[in-house]
C-alpha positions as CSV (number, residue, x, y, z in Angstrom):
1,X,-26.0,-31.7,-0.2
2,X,-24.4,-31.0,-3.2
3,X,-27.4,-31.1,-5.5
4,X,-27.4,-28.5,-7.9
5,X,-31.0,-26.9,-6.4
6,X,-32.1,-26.9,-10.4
7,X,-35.7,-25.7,-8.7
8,X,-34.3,-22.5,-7.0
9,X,-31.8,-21.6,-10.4
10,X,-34.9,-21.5,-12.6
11,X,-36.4,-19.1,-10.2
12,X,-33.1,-17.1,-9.3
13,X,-33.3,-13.5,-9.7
14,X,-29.5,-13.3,-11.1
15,X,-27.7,-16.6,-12.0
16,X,-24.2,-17.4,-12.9
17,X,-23.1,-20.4,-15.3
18,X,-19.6,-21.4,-17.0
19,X,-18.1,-18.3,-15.7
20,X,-14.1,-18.8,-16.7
21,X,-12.0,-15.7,-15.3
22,X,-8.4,-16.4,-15.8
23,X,-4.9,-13.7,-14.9
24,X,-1.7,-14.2,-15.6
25,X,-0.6,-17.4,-14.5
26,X,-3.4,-18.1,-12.2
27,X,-7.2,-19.5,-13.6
28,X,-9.3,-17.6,-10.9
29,X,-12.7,-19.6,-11.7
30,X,-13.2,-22.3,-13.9
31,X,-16.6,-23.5,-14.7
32,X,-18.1,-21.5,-11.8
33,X,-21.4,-21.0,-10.9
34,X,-23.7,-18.7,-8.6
35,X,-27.5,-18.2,-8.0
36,X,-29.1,-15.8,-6.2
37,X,-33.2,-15.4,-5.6
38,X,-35.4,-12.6,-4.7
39,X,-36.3,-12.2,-0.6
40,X,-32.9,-14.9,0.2
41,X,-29.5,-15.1,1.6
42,X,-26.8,-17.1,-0.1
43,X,-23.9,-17.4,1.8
44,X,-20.8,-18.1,-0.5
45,X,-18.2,-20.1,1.8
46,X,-14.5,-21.0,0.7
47,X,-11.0,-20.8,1.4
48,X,-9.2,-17.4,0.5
49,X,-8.2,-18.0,-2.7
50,X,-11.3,-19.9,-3.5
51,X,-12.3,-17.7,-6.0
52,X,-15.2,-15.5,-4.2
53,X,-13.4,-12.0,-4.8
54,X,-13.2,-12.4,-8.4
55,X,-17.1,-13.3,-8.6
56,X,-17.9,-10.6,-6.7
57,X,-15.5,-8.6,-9.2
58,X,-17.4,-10.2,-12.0
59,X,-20.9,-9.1,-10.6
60,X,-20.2,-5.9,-10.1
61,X,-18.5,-5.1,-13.6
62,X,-14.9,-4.6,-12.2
63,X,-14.0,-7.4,-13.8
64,X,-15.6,-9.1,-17.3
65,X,-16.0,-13.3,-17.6
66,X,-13.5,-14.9,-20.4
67,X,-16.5,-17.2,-20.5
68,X,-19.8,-17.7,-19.4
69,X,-23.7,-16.6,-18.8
70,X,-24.9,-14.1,-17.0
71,X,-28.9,-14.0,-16.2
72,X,-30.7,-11.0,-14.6
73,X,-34.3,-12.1,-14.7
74,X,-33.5,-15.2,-16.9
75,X,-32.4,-12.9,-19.6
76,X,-28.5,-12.1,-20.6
77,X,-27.0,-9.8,-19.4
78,X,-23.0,-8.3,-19.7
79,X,-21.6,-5.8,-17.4
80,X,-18.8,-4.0,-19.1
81,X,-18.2,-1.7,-15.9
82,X,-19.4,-1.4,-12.3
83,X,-21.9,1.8,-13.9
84,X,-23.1,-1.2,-16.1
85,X,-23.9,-3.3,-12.9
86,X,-25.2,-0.6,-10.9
87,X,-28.0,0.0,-13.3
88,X,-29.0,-3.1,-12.6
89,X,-29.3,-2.6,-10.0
90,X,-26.3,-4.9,-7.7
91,X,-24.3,-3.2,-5.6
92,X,-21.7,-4.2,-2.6
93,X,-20.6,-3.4,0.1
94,X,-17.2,-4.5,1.4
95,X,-15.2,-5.8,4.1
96,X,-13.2,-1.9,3.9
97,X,-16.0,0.6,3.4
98,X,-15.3,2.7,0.0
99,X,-15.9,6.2,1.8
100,X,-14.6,9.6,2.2
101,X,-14.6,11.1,5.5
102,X,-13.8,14.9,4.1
103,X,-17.6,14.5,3.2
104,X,-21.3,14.5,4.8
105,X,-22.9,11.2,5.4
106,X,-25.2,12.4,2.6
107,X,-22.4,13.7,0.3
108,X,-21.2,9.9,0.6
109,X,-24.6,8.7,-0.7
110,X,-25.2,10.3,-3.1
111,X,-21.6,10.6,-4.4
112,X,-22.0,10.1,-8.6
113,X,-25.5,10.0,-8.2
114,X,-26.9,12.9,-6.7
115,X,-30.4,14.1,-7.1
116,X,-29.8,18.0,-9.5
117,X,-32.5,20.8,-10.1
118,X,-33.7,21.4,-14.2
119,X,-30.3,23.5,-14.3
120,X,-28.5,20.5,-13.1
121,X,-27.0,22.0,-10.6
122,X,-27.1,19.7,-7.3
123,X,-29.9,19.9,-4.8
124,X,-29.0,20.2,-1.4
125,X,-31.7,20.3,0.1
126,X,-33.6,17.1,-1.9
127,X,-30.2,14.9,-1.3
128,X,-30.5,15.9,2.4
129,X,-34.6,15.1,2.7
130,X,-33.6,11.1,0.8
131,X,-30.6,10.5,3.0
132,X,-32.6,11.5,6.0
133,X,-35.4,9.1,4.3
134,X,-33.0,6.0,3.3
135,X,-31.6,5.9,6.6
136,X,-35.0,6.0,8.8
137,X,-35.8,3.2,6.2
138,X,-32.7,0.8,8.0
139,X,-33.3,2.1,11.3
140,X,-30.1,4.4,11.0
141,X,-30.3,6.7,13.9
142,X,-27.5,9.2,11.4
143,X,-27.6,12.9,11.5
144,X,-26.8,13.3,7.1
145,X,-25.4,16.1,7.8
146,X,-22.3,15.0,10.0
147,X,-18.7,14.4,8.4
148,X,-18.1,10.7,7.9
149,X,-14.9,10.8,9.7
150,X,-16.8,11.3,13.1
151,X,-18.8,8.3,12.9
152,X,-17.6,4.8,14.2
153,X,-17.2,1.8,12.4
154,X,-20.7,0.4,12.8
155,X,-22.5,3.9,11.4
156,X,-19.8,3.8,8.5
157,X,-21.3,0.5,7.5
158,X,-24.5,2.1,7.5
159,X,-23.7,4.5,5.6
160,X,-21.9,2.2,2.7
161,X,-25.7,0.4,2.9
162,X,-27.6,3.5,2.8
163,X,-25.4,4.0,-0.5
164,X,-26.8,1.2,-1.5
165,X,-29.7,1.5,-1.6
166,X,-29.9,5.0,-3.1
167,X,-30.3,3.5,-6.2
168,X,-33.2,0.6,-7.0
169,X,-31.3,-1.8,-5.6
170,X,-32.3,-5.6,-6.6
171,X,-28.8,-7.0,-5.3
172,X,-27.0,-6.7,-2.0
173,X,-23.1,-8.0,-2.0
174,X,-22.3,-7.9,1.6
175,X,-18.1,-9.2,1.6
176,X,-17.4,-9.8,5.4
177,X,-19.7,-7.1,6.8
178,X,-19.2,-7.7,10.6
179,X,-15.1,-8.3,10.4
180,X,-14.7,-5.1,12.7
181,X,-18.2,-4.8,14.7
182,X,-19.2,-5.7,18.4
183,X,-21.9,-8.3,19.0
184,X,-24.8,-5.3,19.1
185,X,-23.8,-4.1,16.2
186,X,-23.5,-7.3,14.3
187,X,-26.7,-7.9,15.8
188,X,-28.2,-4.5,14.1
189,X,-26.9,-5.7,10.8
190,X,-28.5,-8.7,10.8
191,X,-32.0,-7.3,11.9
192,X,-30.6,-5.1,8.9
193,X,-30.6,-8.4,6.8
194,X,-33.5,-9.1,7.5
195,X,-35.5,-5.9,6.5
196,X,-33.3,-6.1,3.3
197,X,-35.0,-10.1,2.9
198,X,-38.6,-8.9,3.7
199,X,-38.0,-6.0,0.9
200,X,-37.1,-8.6,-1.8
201,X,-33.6,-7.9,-2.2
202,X,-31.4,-10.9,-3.4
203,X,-28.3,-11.1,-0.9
204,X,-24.9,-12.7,-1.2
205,X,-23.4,-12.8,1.9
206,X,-19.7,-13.8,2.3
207,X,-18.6,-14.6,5.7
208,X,-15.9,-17.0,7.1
209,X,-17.6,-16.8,10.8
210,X,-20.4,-20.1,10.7
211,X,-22.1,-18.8,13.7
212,X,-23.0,-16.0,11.3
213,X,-23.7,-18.3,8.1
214,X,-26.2,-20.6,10.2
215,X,-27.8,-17.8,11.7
216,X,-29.0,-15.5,8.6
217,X,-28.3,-17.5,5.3
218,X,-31.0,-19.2,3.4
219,X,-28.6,-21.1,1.0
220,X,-25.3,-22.2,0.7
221,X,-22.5,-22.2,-2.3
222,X,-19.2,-23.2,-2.1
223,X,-16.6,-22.4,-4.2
224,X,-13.0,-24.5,-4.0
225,X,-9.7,-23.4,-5.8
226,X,-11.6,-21.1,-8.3
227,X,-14.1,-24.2,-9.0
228,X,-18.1,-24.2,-7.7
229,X,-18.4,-27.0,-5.3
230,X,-21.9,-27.4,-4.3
231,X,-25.1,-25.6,-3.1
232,X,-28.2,-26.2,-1.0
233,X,-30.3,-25.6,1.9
234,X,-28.6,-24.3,5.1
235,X,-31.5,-26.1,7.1
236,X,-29.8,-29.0,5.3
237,X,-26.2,-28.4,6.1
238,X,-23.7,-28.7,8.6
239,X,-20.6,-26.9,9.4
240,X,-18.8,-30.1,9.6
241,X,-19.7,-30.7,5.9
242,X,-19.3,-27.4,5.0
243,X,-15.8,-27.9,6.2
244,X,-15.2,-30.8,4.2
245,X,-16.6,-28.9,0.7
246,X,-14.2,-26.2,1.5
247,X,-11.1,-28.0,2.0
248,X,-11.9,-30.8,0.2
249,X,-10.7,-32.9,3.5
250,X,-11.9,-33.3,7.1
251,X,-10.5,-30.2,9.5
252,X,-11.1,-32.0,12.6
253,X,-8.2,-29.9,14.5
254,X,-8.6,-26.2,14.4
255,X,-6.8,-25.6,17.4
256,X,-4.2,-28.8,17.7
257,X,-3.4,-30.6,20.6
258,X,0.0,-29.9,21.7
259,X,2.3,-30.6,24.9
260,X,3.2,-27.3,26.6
261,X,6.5,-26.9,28.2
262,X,7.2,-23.7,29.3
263,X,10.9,-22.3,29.8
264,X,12.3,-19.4,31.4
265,X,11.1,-16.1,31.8
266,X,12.1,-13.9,28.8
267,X,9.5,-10.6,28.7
268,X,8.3,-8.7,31.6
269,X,6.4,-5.3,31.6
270,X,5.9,-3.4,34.7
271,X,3.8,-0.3,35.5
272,X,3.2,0.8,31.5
273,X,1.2,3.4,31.3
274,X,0.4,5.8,28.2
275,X,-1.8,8.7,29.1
276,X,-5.2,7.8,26.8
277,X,-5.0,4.4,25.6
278,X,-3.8,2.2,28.7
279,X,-2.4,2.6,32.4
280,X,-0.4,0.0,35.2
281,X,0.1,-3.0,32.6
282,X,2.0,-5.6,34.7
283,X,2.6,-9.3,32.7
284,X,4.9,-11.9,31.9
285,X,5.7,-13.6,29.2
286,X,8.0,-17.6,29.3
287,X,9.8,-19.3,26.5
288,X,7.2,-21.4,24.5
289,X,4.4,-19.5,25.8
290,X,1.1,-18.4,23.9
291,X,-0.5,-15.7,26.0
292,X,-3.8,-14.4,25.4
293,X,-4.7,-11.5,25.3
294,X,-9.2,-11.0,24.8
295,X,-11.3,-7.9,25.2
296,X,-13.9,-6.3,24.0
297,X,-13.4,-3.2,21.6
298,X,-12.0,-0.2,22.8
299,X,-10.0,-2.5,25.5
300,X,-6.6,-1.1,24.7
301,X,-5.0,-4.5,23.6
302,X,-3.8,-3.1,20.2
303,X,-2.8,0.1,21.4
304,X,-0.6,-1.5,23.9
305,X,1.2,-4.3,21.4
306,X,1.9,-1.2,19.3
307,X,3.4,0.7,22.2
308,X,5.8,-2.5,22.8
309,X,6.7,-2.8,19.6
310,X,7.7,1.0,19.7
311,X,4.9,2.2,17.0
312,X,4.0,4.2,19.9
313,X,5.5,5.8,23.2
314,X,4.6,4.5,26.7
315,X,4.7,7.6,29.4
316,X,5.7,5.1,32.1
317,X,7.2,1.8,32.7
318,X,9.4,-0.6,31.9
319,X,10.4,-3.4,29.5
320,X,12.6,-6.4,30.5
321,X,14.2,-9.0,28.2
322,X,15.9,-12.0,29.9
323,X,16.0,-10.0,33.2
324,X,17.2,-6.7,31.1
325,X,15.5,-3.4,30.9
326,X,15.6,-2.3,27.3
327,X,14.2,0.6,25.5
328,X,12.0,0.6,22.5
329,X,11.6,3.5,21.3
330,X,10.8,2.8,17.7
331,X,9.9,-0.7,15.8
332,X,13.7,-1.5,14.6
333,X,14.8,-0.9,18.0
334,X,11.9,-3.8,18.9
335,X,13.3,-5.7,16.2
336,X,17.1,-5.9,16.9
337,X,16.2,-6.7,20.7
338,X,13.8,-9.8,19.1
339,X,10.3,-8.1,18.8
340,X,8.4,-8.4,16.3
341,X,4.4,-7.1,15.5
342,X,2.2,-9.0,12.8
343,X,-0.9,-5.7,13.0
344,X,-4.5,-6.7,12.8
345,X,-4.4,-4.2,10.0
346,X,-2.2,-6.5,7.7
347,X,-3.7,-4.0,4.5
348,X,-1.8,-0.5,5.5
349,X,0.5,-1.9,8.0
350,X,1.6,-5.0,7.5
351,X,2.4,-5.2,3.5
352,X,3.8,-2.8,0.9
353,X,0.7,-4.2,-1.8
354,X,2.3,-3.1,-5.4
355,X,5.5,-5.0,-4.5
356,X,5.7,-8.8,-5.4
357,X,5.5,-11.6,-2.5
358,X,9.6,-12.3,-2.1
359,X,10.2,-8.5,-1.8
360,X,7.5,-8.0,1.4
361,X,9.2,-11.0,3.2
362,X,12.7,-10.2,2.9
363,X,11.9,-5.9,3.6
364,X,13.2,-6.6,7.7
365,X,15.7,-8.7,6.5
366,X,17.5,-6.9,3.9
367,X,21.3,-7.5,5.9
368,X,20.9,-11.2,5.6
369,X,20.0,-11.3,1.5
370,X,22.6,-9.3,0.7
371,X,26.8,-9.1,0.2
372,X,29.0,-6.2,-0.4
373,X,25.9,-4.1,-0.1
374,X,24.2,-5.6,-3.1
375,X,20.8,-7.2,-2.8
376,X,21.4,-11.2,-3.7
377,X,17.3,-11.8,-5.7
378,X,18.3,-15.7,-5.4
379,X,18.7,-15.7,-1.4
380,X,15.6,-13.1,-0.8
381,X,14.1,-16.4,-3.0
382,X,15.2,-19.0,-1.2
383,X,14.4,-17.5,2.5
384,X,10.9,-16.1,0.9
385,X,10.2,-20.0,0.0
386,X,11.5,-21.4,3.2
387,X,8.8,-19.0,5.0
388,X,5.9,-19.3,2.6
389,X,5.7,-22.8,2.6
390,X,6.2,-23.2,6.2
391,X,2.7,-21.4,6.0
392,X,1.4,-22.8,3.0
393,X,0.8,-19.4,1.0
394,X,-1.0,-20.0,-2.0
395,X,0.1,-18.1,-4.9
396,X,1.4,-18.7,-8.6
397,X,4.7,-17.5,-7.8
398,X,6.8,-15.0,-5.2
399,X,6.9,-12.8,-8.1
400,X,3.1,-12.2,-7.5
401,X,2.2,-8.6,-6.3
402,X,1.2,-8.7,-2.6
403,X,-2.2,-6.7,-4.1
404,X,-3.3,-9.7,-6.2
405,X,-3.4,-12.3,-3.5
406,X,-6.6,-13.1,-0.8
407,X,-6.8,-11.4,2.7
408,X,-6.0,-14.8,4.1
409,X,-2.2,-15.3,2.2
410,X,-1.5,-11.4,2.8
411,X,-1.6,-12.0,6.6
412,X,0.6,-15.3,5.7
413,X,2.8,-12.9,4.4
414,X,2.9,-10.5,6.9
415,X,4.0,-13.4,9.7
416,X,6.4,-14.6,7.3
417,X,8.3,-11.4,6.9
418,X,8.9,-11.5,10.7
419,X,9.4,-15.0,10.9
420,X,11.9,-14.6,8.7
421,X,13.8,-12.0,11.3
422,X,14.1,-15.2,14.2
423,X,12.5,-12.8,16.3
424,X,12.3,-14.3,20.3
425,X,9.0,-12.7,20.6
426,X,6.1,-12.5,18.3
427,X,2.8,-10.2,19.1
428,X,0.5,-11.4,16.9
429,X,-2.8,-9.0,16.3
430,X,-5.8,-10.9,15.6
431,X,-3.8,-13.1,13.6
432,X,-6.8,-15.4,11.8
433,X,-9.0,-12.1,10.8
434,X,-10.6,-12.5,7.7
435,X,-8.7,-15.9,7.4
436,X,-10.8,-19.3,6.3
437,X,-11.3,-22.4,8.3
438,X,-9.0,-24.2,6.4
439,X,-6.2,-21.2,6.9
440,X,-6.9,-20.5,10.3
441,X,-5.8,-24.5,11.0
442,X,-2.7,-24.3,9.2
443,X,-2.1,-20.5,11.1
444,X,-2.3,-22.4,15.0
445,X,-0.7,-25.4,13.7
446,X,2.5,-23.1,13.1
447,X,1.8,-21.1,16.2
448,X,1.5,-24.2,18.2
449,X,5.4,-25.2,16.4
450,X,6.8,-22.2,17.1
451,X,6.0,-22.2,21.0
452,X,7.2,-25.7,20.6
453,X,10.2,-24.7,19.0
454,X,11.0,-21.7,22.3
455,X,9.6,-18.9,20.7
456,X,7.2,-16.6,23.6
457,X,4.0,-15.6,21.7
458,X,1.3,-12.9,22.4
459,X,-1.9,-13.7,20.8
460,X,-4.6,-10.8,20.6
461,X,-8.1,-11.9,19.4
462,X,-11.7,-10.9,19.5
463,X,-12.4,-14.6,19.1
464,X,-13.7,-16.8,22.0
465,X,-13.0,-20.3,20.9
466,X,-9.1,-19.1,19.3
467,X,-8.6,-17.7,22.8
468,X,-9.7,-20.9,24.3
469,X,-8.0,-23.3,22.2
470,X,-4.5,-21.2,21.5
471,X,-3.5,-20.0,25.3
472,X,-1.9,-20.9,27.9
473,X,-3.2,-17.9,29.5
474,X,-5.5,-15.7,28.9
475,X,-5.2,-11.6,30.5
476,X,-8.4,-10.0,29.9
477,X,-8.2,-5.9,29.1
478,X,-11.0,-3.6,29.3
479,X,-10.9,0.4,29.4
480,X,-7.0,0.5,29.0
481,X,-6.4,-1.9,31.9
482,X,-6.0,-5.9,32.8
483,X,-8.6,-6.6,34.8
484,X,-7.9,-10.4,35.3
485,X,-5.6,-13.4,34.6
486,X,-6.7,-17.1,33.6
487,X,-5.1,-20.2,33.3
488,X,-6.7,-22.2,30.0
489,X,-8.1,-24.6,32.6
490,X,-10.3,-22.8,34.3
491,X,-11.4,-20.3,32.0
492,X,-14.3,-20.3,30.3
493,X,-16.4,-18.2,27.5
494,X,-19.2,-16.8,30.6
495,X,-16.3,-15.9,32.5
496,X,-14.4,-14.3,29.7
497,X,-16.9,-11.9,28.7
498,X,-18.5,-11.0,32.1
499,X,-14.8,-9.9,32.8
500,X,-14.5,-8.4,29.4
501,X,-17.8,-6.3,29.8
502,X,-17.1,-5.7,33.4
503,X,-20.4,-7.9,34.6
504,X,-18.1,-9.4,37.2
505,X,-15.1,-8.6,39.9
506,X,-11.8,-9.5,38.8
């Protein structure tokens, strides 16, 4: 499996050799290598902070190669800047769609590149006639001349491939394309994929979900700490080996085996209501507890971590800790009684991105690093190390800018910080989103020690099997309400989502 698939480089539309890309204390790819072919999908799999964000970077002229050889067609090519790349025809579209919502679905793709009259002036009525004709092209049922901001997440991606392929596109990035989309939508974007395949496009497709890998990739590449790994056929791989390449070691324990042992009751919640997003929430919540919390999306589960954690205001009901009704009515209130929230949205809500790692962790705990009113930099060190390597964040130092690092060590970050408060109860939101295989074991390894250790967790996840394998119960939301209550032995995937999608009674 780790041949080097010499047959499909010499036929690859764009291939990557010797690509060196190093930053300031950190060599991002050494020696790297990447090849993509006409009418294909290459998956490239690694850890966060494998290097698969800087080749992206590198393909799309953000960022230039200290070394290396870059082939379009089996002749060099450079790309000085992403105009550079675009004229070549590579584009990508990402994880966060790059869109404005003040604009038309049209205005957004054709921004920079719109189609002008012999005075130059732009053509309205020519950019409407080729969005209207892109988008009947991938079966995007899209009125071009609606605001972005009132189309849902699924259209929006759409729309960023529409973009796409408004110029003579020869290479499609897609960087973690179904993170935020329900099964039928993921399933549009692959029948998407497809189309894209039979049209000849070459597609790098980054994912960390394997269901998705095995099901639409061609080929495989794996990159490891900056370094390519290996390649081949999927038909010839397995995700056990896949594993193995990433980590470079056997994960056999995503979700480890541990001995629950309950304590007493320390969070109730009775009769919460809040007038749109979710109404009569009754739960319960023990000492060394992992509750689940699963639904489909639109259930309300976000809405109503955020309203206990005071981001938002309940109408009704009533929050108990140890037996005492408390009110939270904003997130340091949550935080002094022992709340804390790590938000799916780790990017605008969970990190300040321009400030280095030591500075995010120690932001809640700003009393305890400091004397006489004066910040102490070698505590907000030493507590930022204790937190970061309970986690194991990779990063050159905790001077690193929080912008700099992988999805997968910012949401390390972002449960640090509120480790760091020895909060009693942590509501974490989707808490492996984006996150590797490899990460994802190391995240419920320390979820699994901290229920061990008395703290009561709440675990919200769109994820079956991290449902499965992390609770000790499992409340199931849909439309703003709990519909039904499992223990982890008797629940089961059918019966999650037939609950989930209301097939079934509670």
């Amino acid at each position: 499996m780790t041949k080097n698939n010499n047959a499909k480089n010499e036929n690859s539309l764009l291939y990557l050799s010797g690509i060196n890309k190093s930053f300031p204390g950190v060599q991002a790819l050494s020696n790297a290598k990447l090849s993509l072919s006409a009418g294909s999908v290459t998956a490239l799999i690694g850890e966060n902070g494998a290097g698969k964000s800087t080749i992206v970077k590198i393909l799309t002229g953000i960022y230039q190669p200290d070394s290396g050889e870059i082939l379009f067609n089996g002749s060099p090519v450079k790309f000085y800047s992403a105009v550079d790349a675009l004229k070549m025809g590579i584009t990508a579209i990402h994880q966060e769609t790059v869109l404005f919502d003040e604009l038309t679905v049209s205005e957004n793709i054709f921004l920079g590149n719109a189609p002008t009259n012999k005075f130059g002036i732009i053509d309205l009525g020519k950019q409407l006639k080729k969005a209207s004709e892109i988008l009947q092209s991938i079966n995007a049922d899209i009125d071009p001349n609606v605001l972005l901001k009132d189309l849902g997440i699924a259209s929006r991606h759409l729309v960023a491939i529409a973009r796409a392929l408004s110029v003579d596109t020869k290479v499609v990035i897609m960087d973690e394309p179904t993170a935020a989309l329900s099964f039928k939508e993921i399933q549009e974007i692959f029948a998407l994929i497809k189309q894209l395949k039979e049209q000849g496009k070459a597609i790098l497709f980054i994912s960390h979900k394997f269901d998705e890998i095995f099901h639409i990739a061609d080929y495989f590449t794996v990159f490891r700490d900056g370094e390519f790994i290996a390649d081949g056929d999927m038909e010839d791989a397995s995700q056990d080996k896949l594993v193995s390449l990433m980590v470079g070691r056997s994960v056999d324990q995503i979700f480890p085996k541990r001995k629950t042992k309950l304590g007493r009751e320390i969070f109730s919640i009775s009769e919460f209501s809040h007038p749109t997003e979710f109404a009569d929430i009754n739960f319960s919540l023990k000492e060394g507890e992992i509750l689940g919390f699963y639904g489909l999306v639109g259930a309300g589960r976000s809405e109503l971590m955020q309203a206990i954690f005071g981001i938002t205001r309940a109408h009704t009901g009533q929050l108990m800790i140890e037996g005492v009704p408390v009110n939270v009515t904003a997130p340091s209130k949550a935080v002094k009684e022992g709340i804390v929230y790590v938000p799916e949205d780790r990017g605008t809500q969970g990190t300040i991105k321009p400030l280095p790692i030591y500075q995010n962790i120690t932001l809640p705990s700003l009393a305890t690093v400091s004397k006489a009113g004066f910040l102490q930099q070698v505590e907000e060190f030493r507590l930022s190390q204790e937190y970061t390597q309970k986690l194991d964040l990779r990063a050159a130092s905790l001077d690193t800018k929080v912008e700099n690092l992988s999805g997968g060590n910012q949401q390390k970050i972002v449960i640090a910080k509120w480790l760091a408060t020895k909060p009693r109860i942590i509501i974490l939101d989707e808490p492996t989103k984006g996150v590797d295989i490899g990460s994802k074991a190391a995240v419920h390894e320390f979820m699994g020690n901290l229920a061990a250790n008395g703290l009561a967790v709440i675990m919200v996840s769109s994820e079956i099997p991290e449902i499965l394998g992390m609770s000790d119960r499992i409340i199931v939301m849909r439309d703003g309400k709990i519909v039904s209550e499992h223990q982890k032995n008797t629940a089961t995937p059918e019966i999650l989502i037939k609950h989930a999608a209301g097939l079934t009674e509670s």
